[in-house]
C-alpha positions as CSV (number, residue, x, y, z in Angstrom):
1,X,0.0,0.0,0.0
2,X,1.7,3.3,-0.9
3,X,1.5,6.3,1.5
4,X,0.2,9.8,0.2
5,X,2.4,12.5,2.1
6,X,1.0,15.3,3.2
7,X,2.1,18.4,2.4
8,X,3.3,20.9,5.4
9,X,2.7,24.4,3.0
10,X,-0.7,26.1,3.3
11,X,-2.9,28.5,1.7
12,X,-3.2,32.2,3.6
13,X,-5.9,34.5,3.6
14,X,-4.5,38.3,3.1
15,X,-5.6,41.7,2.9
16,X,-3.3,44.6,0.4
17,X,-2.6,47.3,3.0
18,X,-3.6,49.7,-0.2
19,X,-6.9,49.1,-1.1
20,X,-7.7,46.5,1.8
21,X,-8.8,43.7,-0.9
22,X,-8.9,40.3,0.4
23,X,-7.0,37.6,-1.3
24,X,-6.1,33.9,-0.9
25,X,-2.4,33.0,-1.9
26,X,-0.6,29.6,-1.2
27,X,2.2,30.0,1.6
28,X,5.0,29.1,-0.7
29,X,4.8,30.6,-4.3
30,X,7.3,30.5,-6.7
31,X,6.2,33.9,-7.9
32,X,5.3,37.5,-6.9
33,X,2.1,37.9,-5.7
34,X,0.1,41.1,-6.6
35,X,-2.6,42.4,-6.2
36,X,-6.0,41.9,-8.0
37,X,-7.5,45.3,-7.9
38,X,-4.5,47.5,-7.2
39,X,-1.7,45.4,-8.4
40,X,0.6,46.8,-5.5
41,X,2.9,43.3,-4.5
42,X,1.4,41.2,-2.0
43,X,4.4,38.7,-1.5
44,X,7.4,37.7,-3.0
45,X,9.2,34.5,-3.4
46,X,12.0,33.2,-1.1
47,X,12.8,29.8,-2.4
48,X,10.9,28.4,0.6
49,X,7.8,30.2,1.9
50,X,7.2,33.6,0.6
51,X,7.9,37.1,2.4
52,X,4.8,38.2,2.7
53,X,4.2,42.6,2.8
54,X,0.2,42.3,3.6
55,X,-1.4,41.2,6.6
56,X,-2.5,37.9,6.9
57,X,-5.9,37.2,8.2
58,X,-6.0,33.4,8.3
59,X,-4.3,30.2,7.4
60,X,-6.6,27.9,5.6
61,X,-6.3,24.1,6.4
């Protein structure tokens, strides 16, 4: 029987500090993350979990 593993990296739920739109992102993207409405960056990629410039109002499980 093979084992699925589970992975340890979640979504986050986070709000731009410009126009207060919420957004979900996943916790470790490999690209920047901008905005929808405003485009202002959100997050950037580290090579691990991203550094993340808005504030986070939940991590989804």
């Amino acid at each position: 029987m093979k084992q699925i593993k589970e992975t340890k990296s979640k979504f986050i739920k986070i709000r731009c500090p410009k126009c207060k739109n919420e957004q979900i992102m996943f916790g470790k993207s490999s690209t920047q993350v901008k905005c929808l409405v405003c485009g202002k960056i959100l997050a950037e990629p580290t090579g691990g979990k991203s550094k993340v410039k808005a504030r986070v109002l939940e991590v989804l499980e």
